[in-house]
C-alpha positions in Angstrom: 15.8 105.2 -42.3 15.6 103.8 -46.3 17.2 101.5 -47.7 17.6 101.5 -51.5 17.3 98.7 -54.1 17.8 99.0 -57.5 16.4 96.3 -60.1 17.5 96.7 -63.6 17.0 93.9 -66.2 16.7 94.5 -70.1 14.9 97.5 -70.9 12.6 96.8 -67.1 14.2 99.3 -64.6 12.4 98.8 -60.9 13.8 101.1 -58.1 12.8 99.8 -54.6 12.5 102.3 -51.3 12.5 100.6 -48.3 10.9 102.7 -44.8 9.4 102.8 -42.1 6.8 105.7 -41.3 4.5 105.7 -37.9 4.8 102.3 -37.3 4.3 101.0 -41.0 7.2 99.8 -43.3 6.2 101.0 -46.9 7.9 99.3 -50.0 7.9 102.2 -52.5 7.9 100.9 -56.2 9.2 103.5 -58.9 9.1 101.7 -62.0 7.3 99.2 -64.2 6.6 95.6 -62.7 6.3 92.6 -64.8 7.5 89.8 -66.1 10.8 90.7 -66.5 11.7 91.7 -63.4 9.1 90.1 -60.8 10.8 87.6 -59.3 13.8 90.2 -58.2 11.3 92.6 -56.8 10.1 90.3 -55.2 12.8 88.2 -53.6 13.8 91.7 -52.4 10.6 92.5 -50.7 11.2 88.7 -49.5 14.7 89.4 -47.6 13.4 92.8 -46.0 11.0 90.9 -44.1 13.0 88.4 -43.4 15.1 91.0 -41.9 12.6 93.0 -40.4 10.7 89.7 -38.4 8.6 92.4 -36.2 6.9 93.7 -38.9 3.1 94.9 -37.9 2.2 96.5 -41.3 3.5 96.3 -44.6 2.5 98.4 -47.4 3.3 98.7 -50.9 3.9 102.6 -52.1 2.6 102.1 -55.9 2.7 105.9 -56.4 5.7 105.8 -59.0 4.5 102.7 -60.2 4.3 102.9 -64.3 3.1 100.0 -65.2 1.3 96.4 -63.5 1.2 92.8 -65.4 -0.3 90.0 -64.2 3.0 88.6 -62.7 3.0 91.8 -60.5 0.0 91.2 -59.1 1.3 87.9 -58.3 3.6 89.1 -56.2 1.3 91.1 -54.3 -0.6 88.3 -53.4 2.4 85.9 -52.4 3.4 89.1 -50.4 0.3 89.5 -48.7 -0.3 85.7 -48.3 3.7 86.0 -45.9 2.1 88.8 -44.0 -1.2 87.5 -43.7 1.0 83.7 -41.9 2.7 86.1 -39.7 -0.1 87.6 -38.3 0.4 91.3 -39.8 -1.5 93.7 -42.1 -1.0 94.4 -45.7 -2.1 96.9 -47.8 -1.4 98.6 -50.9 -1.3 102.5 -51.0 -1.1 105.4 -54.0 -1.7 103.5 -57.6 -2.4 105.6 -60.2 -5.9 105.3 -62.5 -3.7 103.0 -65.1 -2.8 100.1 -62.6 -5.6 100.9 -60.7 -7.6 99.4 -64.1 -5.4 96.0 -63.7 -6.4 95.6 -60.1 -10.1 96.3 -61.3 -10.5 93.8 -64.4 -8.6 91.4 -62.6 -10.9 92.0 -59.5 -8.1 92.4 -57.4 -9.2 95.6 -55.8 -12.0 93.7 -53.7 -8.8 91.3 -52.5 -6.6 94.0 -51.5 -6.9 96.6 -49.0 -5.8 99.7 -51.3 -5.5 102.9 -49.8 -5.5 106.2 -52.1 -1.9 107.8 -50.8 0.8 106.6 -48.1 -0.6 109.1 -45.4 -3.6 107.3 -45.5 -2.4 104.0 -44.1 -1.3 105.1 -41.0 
């Protein structure tokens, strides 16, 4: 089951996959994240969880993720911060070597759990 959330503001396009695989539910990302379009994306990742209450494991699927600012990583954090209150993992899963470089110079990669593709979270 996916559910499908498209995010487009300006020139910032953000398409948003939500499903569940072995227990996980994965937020797949296809796009660029930033300033833009931030606070959508995440006010959507926001009401799947507050749909989904039972949630063990969430994971963010930053494979088709083109580009990171600074406000993205912000909503990683507030995102992990609502697991982290509910008792439930988070993780981050498939970022390519350019927004793997943000989470290193912002030393975000020691704060995350990062994982180098989907199959390896579950």
């Amino acid at each position: 089951n996916a559910i499908h959330n498209i995010v487009l503001l300006a020139r910032y396009s953000m398409e948003i996959l939500f499903l569940k695989e072995r227990g996980v539910d994965f937020v797949v990302l296809n796009g660029e994240l930033s300033l833009e379009n931030f606070v959508d994306t995440h006010k959507r990742i926001d009401d799947y969880c507050a749909a989904n209450a039972g949630i063990k494991h969430l994971s963010i699927d930053l494979t088709h993720l083109t580009y990171v600012d600074s406000s993205g990583l912000g909503a990683f954090i507030r995102a992990k911060k609502m697991m982290s209150t509910r008792g439930a993992k988070f993780s981050l899963c498939g970022p390519s070597d350019q927004v793997l470089k943000v989470f290193h110079l912002g030393g975000f990669d020691k704060f995350f759990t990062i994982f180098p593709k989907r199959a390896d979270v579950c």
